[in-house]
Structures are given as C-alpha cells and as structure tokens.
C-alpha positions in Angstrom: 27.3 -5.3 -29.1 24.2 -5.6 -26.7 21.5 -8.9 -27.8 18.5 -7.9 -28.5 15.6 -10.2 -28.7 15.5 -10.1 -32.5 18.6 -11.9 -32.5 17.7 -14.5 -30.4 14.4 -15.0 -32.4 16.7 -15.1 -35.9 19.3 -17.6 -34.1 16.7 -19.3 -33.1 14.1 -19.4 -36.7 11.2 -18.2 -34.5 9.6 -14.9 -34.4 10.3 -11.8 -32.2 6.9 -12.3 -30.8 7.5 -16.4 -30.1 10.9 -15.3 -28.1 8.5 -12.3 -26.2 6.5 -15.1 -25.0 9.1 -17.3 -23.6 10.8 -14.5 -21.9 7.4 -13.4 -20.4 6.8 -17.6 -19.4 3.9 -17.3 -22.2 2.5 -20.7 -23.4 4.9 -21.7 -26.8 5.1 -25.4 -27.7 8.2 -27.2 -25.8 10.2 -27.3 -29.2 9.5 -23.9 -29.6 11.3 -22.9 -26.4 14.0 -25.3 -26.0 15.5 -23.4 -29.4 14.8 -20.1 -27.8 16.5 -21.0 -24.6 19.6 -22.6 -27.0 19.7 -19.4 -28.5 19.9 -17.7 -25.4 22.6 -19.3 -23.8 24.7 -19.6 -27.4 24.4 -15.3 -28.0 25.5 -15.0 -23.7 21.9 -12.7 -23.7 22.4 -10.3 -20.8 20.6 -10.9 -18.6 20.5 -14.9 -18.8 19.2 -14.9 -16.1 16.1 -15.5 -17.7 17.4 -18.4 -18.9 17.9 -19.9 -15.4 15.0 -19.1 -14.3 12.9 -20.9 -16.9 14.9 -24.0 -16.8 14.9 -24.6 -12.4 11.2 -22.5 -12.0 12.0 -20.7 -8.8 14.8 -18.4 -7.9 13.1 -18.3 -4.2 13.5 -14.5 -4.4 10.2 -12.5 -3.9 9.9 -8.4 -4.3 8.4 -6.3 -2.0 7.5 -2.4 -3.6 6.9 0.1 -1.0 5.7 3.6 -1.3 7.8 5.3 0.9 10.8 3.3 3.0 10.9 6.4 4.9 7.2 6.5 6.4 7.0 4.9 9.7 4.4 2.9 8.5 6.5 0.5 6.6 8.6 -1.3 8.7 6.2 -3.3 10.1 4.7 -4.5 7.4 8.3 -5.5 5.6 9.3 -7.4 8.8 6.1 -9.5 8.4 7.0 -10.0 4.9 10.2 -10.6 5.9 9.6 -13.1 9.0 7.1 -15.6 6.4 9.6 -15.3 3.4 12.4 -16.5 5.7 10.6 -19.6 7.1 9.3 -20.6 3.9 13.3 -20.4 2.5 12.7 -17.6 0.4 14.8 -14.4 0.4 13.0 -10.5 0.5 14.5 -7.9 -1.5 12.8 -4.4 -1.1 12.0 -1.8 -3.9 11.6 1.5 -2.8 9.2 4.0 -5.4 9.5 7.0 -3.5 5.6 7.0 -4.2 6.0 8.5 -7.5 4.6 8.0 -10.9 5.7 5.7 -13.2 7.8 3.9 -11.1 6.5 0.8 -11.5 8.0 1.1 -14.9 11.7 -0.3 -13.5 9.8 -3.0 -11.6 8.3 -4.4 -15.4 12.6 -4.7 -16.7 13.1 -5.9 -13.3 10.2 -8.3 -13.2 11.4 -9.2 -17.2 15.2 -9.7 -16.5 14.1 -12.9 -14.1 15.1 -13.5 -10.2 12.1 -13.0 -9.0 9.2 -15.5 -8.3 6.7 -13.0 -7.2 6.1 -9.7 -6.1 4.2 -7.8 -2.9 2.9 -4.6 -4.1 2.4 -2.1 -1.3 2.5 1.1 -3.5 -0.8 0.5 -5.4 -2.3 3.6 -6.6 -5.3 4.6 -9.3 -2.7 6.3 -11.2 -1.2 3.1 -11.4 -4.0 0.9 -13.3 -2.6 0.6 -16.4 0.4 -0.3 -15.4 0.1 -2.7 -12.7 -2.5 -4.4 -15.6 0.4 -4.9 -17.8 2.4 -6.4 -14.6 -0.5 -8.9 -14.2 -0.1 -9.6 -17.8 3.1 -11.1 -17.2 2.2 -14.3 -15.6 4.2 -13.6 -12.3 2.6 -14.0 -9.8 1.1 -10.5 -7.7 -0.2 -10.1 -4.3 -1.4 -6.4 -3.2 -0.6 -5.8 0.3 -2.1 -2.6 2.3 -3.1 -0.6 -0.8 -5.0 -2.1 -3.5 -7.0 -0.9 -6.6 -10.5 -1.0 -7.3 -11.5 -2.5 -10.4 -8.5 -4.5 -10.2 -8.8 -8.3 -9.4 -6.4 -9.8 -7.5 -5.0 -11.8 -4.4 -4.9 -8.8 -1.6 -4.1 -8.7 2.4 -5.8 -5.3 3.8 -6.5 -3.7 7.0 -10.6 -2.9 7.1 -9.8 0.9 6.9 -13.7 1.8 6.4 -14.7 0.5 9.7 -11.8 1.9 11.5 -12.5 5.3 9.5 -16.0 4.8 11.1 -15.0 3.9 14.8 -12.8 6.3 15.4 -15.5 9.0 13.7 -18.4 8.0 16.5 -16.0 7.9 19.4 -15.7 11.6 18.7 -19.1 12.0 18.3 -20.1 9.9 21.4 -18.1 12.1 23.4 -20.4 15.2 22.0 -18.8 16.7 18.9 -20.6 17.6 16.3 -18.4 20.0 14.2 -15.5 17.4 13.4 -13.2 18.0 10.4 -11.0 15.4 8.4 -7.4 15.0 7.4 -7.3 13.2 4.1 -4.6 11.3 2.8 -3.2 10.8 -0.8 -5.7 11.1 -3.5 -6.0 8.1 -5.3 -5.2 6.0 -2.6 -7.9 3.1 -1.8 -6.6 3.4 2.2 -7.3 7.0 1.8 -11.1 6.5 0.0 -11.8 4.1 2.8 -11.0 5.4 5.9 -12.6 8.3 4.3 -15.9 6.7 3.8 -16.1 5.1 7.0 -16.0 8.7 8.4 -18.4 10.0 6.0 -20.9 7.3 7.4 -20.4 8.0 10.9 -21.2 11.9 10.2 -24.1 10.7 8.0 -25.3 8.5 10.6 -25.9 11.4 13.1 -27.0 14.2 11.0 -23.3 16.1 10.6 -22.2 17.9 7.3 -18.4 18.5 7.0 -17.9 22.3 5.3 -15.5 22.2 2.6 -12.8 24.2 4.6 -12.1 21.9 6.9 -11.6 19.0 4.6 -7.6 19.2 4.8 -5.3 17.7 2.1 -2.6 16.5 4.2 -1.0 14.2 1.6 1.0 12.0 4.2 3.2 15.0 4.6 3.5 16.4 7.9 4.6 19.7 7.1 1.8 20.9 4.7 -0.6 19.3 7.0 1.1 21.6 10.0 0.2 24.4 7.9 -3.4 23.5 6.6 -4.4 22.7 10.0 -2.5 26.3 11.6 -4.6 28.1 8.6 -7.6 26.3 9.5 -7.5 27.0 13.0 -6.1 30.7 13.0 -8.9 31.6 10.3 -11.3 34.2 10.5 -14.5 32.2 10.1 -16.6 32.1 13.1 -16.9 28.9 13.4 -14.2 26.0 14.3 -13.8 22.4 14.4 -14.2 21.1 18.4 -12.7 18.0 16.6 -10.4 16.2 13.8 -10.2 12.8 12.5 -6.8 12.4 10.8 -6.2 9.6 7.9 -2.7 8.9 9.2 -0.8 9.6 12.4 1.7 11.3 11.0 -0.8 13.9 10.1 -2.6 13.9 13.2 0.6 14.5 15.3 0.8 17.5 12.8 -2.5 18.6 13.9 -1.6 18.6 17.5 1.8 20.2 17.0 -0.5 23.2 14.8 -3.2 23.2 17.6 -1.0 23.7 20.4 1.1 26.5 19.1 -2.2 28.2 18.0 -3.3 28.4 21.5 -5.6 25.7 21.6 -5.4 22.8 24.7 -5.9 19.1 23.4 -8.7 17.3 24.3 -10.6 20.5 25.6 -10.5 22.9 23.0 -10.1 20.0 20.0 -10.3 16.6 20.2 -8.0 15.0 17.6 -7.8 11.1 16.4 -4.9 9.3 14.2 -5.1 6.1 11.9 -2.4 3.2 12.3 -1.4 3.4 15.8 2.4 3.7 14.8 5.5 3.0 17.9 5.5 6.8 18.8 2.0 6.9 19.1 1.5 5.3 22.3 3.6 7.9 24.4 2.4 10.7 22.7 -1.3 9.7 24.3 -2.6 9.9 20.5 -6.0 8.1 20.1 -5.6 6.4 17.2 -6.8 2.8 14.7 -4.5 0.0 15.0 -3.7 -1.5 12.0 -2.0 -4.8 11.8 0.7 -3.9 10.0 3.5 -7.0 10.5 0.2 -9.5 9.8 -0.5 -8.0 6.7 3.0 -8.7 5.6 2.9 -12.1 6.7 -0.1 -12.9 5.4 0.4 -11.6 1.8 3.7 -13.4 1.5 2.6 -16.5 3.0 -0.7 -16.1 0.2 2.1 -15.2 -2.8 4.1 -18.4 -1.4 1.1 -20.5 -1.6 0.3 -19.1 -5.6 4.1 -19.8 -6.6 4.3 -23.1 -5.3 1.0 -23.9 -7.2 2.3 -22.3 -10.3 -0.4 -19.9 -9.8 -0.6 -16.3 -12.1 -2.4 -13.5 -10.8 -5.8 -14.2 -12.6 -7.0 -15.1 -9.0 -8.6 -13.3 -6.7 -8.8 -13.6 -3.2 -9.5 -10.1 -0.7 -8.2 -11.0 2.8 -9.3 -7.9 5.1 -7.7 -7.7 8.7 -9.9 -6.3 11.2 -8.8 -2.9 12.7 -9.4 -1.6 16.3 -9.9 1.8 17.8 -6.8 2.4 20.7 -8.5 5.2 23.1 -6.0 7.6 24.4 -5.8 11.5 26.0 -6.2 13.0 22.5 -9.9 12.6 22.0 -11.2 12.7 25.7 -11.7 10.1 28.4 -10.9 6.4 28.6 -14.0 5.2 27.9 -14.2 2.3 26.0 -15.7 2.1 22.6 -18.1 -0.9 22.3 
C-alpha cells in the first residue's frame, strides 16, 4: 500500500502539516524533524529520496525547463547552462513543457519528490503566475532565464529585448521606411512585450502608426506566420508594408519564404528583419538581433550555483540584462552600420 504523508505524520506523533513542512525544507524545530525523517525511513516512503536529500543538503542536480526543446533557440542557451553546471560539479537534467499550460504542475511533484537543488526556468509565461508563485513557495531555489514575469521578483539572466526591438525598428526606418509592420510572438510572453515595445518606440519616435492589419500573430510558428504574412501581402488593401520587423527568426524566415513566392523581391520590394540571430541565420543574409543565448545560460546557472551554495531561497531578486546587438545583413538593405 502506497505511504501517504498522513502516515508518516501518525508514525511520527506530529501533524500532517508539521511533516508538509519538512518535505517542503520549511522551518520545524530539529526534534520535530529528526522524528519525521525516522518515520520516513521506518514506513520505506517512496520517494525517500526526500529523505536523502534533507540529511546531505545537496544532490548537485539542477533543472533546466524549456519551452520548446525543438525551437532552435534553445540549444544555445542549455549548452551554457550545461558548460557552468559542469565546472561547478553539478549535473543538468532538462525538462521539456512543450510550452503548454499547466505544465509546470509535474515540475512542483518533481521539485517535491527531492534530487534537485535548484531550477532554471526558461518557460516563464503570465499564464504561469500562479503557479510559478507556489514554486517559489517551496524554498528551492529559482532562477528565470530568457523569459521572466513581471510582477514576479526574482533572480533573472535576460537579453535587453526592448532595445534590440528598438534598433532593429530605426535601422529600417533610417534606411527610409515608413510603413513597417510587426511579427509578434507569443502572447503573454515578457520577450514578446519587450521586443514589442522597443519597436513601438522607434515608430513613435518618428511619427509612424502601425494599422491593425499588419500586426501579425505569428506565435513562434512558422507555418501560420507563412500564411498571415501571404494574406497580408496578397490582400486587397491599397496599401502595403515596404517593411517588417519580426519578433523571432523563425518567423521572419517565414516572412521571406511568403514574400518571395508572392512575387515580391527582398530588400527592394520589402525589407524584412529577425530577432536572435540563430546558426541558419547567417547564410540566409537575414538581418537580425543577436542575443546571447549560451551567456545567458551560463550566467543564470552560475547565479543559481551561487544561491545554493549560500542556502539561498528565491526571496531575492537580482535582474541581470545582457546587452543585445543589431547583425546588418542583405534582408533590410545595405551594410551600413547602425551606430
């Protein structure tokens, strides 16, 4: 028959919630868990783990949680992670959410059953508040990596996405456009918001307006932003874009792909920029933000390292923002530097 904690907690002539607390590395008075370890190792409570873990402190085992292990983005950033867990002797294991909700759900039990000193949360969403609140709640130490939340304080490592939003925005009007649409990414995404913002403030800046049909919802998905971009273009309306800034490469090489087979020549007919400079973008002549991608990964594991050595929780705070750079290429015009 599977232990529950209410039988530890009546083996060990405490309370459910005094047991809770222990499990979750809560303050409890030393006699107080010394019993409910005994218990636990007497009723063989799966997982004991747990146990172990309270007993030596460190299991030198840190989580990463990605979005999407598919998205070219991520690599990267995990071999950063990777690369500073390593050297510091711990070992990186890698949760994959697929990016959808409630996911972080099975990273709680996982976070609960012990074997991991700390996590690197790369998947960080709004839709997510509540539940990365109750993570925090759990003493273990939390560092957000490339996503974060607002409203949320804790220990980050992020690229600057506004400025880069912002850069990339007055290159394409420094080169003459003035009717330049956007690619958004996912809603509720703080890289989205920003990169978004620092766009909005480069049009603001020189006296542009953006019409509400040619803000695209590209989600990160290549093949609905193929299609929004095709409609876009191939529409009736008069007038067109001479321009788009894209959120992501991934849905900037979509809006190439959707130009080209619509007839239109890139630069001349429509200038098009990415965000995050990924491998492919380089021989694809894709003018694009670099994002420092491996350094954030370092950086953010070095930074949980540092709180799990120092017994740290998450009730710190402390933003690190990496600086991001504009990477001029074919797709937007000349090779003119942007100072």
């Amino acid at each position: 028959m599977l232990v529950t904690i209410k039988d530890i907690a009546k083996k060990a002539g405490v309370s459910v919630a005094t047991v809770s607390y222990v499990l979750n590395e809560r303050p409890v008075s030393d006699g107080m868990k010394d019993k409910v370890l005994k218990a636990i190792d007497e009723l063989n409570y799966v997982p004991n783990e747990v146990a172990r873990r309270l007993r030596v402190k460190k299991n030198y085992t840190i989580a990463l949680v990605l979005p999407d292990i598919t998205n070219p983005f991520y690599p990267d950033l995990a071999k950063g992670c990777q690369d500073a867990a390593k050297e510091n002797g711990f070992m990186l294991i890698m949760i994959n959410t697929e990016d959808k909700e409630d996911q972080l759900k099975d990273v709680m039990n996982q976070v609960r059953q012990g074997g991991i000193d700390g996590l690197i949360l790369a998947n960080a969403m709004e839709r997510d508040m509540s539940q990365v609140q109750s993570l925090l709640e759990t003493q273990i130490p939390v560092v957000f990596a490339h996503r974060f939340i607002e409203g949320i304080e804790a220990d980050s490592v992020t690229a600057d996405n506004f400025t880069g939003g912002y850069k990339a925005t007055k290159h394409l009007i420094q080169h003459g456009h003035q009717h330049i649409a956007i690619i958004e990414g996912l809603l509720g995404s703080s890289v989205s918001l920003n990169r978004k913002k620092g766009h909005e403030k480069a049009m603001q800046e020189a006296g542009f307006t953006v019409p509400p049909e040619w803000i695209i919802k590209g989600e990160t998905d290549y093949e609905l932003t193929y299609n929004r971009v095709t409609q876009l273009l191939t529409s009736t309306h008069e007038k067109k874009p001479t321009a788009i800034f894209s959120s992501s490469d991934l849905m900037a090489l979509a809006a190439v792909d959707a130009a080209k087979n619509a007839g239109f020549s890139i630069p001349d007919d429509l200038a098009v920029t990415g965000y995050d400079d990924l491998f492919m973008t380089s021989s694809l002549k894709l003018t694009t933000v670099h994002v420092p991608r491996y350094e954030i990964g370092r950086q953010a594991v070095q930074m949980l390292i540092n709180k799990i050595n120092n017994q740290q929780s998450s009730s710190s705070s402390q933003p690190v923002v990496l600086d991001t750079s504009l990477i001029i290429r074919k797709t937007s015009g000349d090779l003119k530097s942007l100072k």
